[in-house]
VEXKOL-407116 format. One line per 2 residues: number of its first residue (from 1); their letters; for each residue x, y, z of N, C-alpha, C, O, CB. Coordinates in pm, whole numbers, plus 50000, padded with zeros to 5 digits. Glycine has a CB too. Example, Ala and Ser with C-alpha at 12.3 -4.5 7.8 and 13.67 -1.06 7.14 Angstrom:
residues 2
1 = AS = 51319/49431/50780/51230/49550/50780/51320/49670/50780/51424/49668/50846/51131/49553/50905; 51285/49775/50708/51367/49894/50714/51290/50003/50787/51341/50114/50804/51408/49940/50572
//
This chain:
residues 102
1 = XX = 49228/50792/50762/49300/50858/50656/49205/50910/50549/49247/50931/50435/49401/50764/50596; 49062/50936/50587/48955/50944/50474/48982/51113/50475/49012/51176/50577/48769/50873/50514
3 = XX = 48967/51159/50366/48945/51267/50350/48987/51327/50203/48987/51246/50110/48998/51319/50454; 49018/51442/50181/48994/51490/50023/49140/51583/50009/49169/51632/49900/48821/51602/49995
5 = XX = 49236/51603/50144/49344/51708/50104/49476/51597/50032/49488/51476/50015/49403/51812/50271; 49505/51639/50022/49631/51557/49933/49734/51539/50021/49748/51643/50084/49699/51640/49799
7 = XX = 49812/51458/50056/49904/51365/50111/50043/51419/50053/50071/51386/49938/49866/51207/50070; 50134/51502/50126/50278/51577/50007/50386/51443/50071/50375/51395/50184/50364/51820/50065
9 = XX = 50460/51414/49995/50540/51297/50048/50671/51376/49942/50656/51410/49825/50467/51099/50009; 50767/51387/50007/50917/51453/49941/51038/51332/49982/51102/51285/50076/50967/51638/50033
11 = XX = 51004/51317/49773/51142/51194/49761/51243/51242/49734/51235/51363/49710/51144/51084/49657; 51339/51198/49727/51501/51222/49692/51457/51227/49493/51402/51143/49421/51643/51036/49770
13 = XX = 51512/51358/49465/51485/51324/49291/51550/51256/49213/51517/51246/49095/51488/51419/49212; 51678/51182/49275/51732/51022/49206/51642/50924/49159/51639/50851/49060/51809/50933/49308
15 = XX = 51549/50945/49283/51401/50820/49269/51290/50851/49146/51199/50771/49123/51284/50829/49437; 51308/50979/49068/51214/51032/49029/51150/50953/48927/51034/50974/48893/51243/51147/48999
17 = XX = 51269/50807/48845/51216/50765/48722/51148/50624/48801/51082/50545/48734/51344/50744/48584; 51166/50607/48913/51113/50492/48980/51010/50520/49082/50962/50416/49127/51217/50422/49040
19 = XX = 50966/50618/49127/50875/50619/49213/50689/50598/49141/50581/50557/49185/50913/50762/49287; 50732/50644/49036/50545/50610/48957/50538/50491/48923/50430/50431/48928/50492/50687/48802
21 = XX = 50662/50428/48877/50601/50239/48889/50601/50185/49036/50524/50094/49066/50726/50109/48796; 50693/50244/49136/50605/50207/49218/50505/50211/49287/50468/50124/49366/50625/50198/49251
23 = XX = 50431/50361/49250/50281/50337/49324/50225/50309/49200/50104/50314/49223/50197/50471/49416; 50239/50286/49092/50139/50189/48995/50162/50058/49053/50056/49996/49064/50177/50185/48819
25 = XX = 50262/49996/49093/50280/49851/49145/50170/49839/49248/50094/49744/49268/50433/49819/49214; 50178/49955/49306/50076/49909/49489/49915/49903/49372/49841/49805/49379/50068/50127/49696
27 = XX = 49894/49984/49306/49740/49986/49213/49739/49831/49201/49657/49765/49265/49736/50083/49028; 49849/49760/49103/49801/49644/49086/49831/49580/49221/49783/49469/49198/49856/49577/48966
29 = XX = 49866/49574/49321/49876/49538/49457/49722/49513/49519/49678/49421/49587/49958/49658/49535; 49669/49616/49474/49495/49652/49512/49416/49541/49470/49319/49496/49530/49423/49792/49427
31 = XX = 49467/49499/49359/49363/49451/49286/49408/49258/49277/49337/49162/49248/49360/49552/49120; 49545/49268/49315/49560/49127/49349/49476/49099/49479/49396/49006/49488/49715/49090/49368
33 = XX = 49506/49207/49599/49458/49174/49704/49303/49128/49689/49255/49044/49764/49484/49278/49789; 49242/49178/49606/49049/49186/49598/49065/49014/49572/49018/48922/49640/48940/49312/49415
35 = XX = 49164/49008/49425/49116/48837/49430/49154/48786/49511/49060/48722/49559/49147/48745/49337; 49248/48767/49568/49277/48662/49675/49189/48682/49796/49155/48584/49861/49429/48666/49721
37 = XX = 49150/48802/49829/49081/48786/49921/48914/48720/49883/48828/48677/49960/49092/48917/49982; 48914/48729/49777/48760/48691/49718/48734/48523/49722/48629/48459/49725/48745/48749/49538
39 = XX = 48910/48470/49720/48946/48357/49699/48979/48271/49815/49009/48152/49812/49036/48368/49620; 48965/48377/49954/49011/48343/50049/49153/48272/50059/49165/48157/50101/48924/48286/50088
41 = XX = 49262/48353/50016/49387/48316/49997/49476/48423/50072/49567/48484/50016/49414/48299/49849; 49451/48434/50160/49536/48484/50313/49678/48483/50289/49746/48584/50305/49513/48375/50455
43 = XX = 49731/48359/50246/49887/48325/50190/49893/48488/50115/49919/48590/50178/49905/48151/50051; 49865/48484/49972/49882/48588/49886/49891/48704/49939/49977/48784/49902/49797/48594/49802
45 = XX = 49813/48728/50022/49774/48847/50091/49854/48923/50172/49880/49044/50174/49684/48823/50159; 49904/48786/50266/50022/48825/50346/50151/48869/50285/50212/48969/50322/50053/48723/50422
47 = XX = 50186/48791/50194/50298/48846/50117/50330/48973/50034/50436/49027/50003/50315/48769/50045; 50187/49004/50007/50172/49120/49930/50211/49230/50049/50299/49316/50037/50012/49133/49859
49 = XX = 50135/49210/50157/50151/49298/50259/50255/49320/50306/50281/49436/50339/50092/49280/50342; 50372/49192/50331/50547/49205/50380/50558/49275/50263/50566/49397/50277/50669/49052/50401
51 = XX = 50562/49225/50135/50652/49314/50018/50663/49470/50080/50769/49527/50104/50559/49319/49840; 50507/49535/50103/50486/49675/50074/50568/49686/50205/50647/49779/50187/50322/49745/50054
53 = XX = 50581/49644/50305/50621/49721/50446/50738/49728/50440/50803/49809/50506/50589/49662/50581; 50798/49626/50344/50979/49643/50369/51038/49723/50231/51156/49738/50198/51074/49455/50379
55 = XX = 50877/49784/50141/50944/49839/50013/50933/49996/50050/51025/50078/50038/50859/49791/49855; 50777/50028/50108/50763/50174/50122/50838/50305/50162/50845/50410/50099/50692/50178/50184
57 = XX = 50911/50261/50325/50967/50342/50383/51122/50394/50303/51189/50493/50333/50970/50282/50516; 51151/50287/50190/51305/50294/50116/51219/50414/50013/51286/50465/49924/51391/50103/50019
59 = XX = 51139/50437/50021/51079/50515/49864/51031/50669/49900/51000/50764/49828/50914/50421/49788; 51042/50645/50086/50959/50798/50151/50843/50764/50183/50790/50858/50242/50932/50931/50050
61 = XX = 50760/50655/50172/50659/50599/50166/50587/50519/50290/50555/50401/50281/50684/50535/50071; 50563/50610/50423/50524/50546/50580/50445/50491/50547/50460/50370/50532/50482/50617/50703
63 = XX = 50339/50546/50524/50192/50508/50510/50179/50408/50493/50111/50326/50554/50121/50554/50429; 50306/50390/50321/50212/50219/50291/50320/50127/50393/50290/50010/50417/50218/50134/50061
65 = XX = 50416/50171/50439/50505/50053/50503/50426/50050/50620/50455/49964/50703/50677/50077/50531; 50316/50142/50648/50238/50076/50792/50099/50025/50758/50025/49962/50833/50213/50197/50924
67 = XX = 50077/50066/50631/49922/49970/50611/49990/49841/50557/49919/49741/50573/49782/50043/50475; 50090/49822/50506/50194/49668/50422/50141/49629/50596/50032/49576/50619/50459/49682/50351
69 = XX = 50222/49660/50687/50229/49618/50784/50118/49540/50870/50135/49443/50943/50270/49704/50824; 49964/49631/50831/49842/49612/50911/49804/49458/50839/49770/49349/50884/49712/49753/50891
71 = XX = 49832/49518/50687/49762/49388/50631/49828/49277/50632/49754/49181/50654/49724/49395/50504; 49973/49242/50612/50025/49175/50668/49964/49052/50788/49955/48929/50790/50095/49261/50697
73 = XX = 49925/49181/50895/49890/49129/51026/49824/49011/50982/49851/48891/50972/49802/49223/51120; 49699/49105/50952/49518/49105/50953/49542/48971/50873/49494/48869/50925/49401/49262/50853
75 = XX = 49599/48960/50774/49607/48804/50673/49700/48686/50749/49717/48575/50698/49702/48838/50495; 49746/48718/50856/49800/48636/50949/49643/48557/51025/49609/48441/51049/49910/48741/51061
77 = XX = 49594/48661/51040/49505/48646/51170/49351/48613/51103/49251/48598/51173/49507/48807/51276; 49351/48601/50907/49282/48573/50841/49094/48664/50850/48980/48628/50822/49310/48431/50865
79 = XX = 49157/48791/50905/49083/48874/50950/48986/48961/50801/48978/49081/50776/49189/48964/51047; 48940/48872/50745/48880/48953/50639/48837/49139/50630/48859/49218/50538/48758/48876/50628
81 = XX = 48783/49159/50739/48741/49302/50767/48836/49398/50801/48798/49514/50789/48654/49307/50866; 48919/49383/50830/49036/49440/50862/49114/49443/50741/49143/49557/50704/49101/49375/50969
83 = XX = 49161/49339/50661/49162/49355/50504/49128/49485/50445/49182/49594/50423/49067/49262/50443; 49039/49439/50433/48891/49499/50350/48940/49697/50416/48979/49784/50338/48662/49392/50456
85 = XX = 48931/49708/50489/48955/49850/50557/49109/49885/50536/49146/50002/50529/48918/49847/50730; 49209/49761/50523/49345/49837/50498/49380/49858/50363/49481/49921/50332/49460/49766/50556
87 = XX = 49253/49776/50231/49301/49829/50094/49194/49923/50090/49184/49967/49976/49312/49723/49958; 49114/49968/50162/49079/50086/50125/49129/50213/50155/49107/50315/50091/48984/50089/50148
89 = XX = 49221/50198/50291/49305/50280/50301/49438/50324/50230/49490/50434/50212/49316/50260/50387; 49475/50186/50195/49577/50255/50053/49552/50284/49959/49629/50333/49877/49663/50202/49996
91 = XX = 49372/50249/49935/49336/50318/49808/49366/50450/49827/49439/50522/49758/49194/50303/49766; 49295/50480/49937/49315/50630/49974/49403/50701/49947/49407/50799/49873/49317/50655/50077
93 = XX = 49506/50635/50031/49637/50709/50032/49671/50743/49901/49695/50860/49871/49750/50633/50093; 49678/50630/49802/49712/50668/49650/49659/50714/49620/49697/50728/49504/49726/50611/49558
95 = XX = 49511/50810/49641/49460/50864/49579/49518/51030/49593/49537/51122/49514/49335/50823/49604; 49535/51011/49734/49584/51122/49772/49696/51188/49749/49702/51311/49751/49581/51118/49860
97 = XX = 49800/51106/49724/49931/51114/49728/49975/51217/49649/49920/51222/49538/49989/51002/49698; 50105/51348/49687/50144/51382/49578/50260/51396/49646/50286/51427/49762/50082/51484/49500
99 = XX = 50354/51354/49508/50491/51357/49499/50561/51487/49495/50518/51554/49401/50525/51290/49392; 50628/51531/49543/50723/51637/49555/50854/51598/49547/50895/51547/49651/50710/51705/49668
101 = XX = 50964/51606/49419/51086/51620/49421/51191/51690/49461/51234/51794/49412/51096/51617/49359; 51230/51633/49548/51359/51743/49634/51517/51679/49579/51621/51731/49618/51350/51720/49862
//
C-alpha cells in the first residue's frame, strides 16, 4: 500500500460529523499499538486490532477493517514483525486517505 497517490474513500454525508474522530481515533490507535508492542503486550494489541475490523467497514473503511484484521492475527500469533508492517500500513493508509462526501 506504499506509495504517494491518495486513497478516495466515499462516505454517506450523515457520517460527515463522525468520520474525522474516527480516523483521529485509529492515529491514537497507532500510537497505543507502539507501546504495547514496546511492552510486549499482544493482549492490547489484539483488541485494538478486533475494535478496528468490526469498526471500519460500518464507516466505508476496508482497508482498516483488513489491516484491524491482519493485526489482530499477527498479535494472536505474537508475531512482532508483522505488527510492525501492519501499523505502518495504516499509517499509510491515513496518510493517504481522502474523504469524499456523497
Amino acid at each position: 500500500m506504499n506509495g504517494q497517490e491518495k486513497i478516495t474513500v466515499y462516505v454517506d454525508s450523515d457520517l460527515e460529523d463522525i468520520v474525522p474522530v474516527f480516523l483521529q481515533s485509529r492515529q491514537k490507535d497507532i500510537l497505543s499499538m507502539e507501546r504495547a508492542l514496546a511492552e510486549g503486550d499482544y493482549e492490547t494489541i489484539r483488541l485494538i486490532g478486533h475494535s478496528m475490523k468490526g469498526a471500519g467497514g460500518g464507516y466505508g473503511f476496508d482497508a482498516i477493517t483488513e489491516i484491524g484484521a491482519s493485526i489482530e492475527r499477527a498479535a494472536k500469533q505474537g508475531d512482532k514483525d508483522a505488527i510492525k508492517r501492519q501499523i505502518e500500513a495504516l499509517k499509510d493508509y491515513l496518510n493517504r486517505v481522502e474523504v469524499k462526501y456523497v
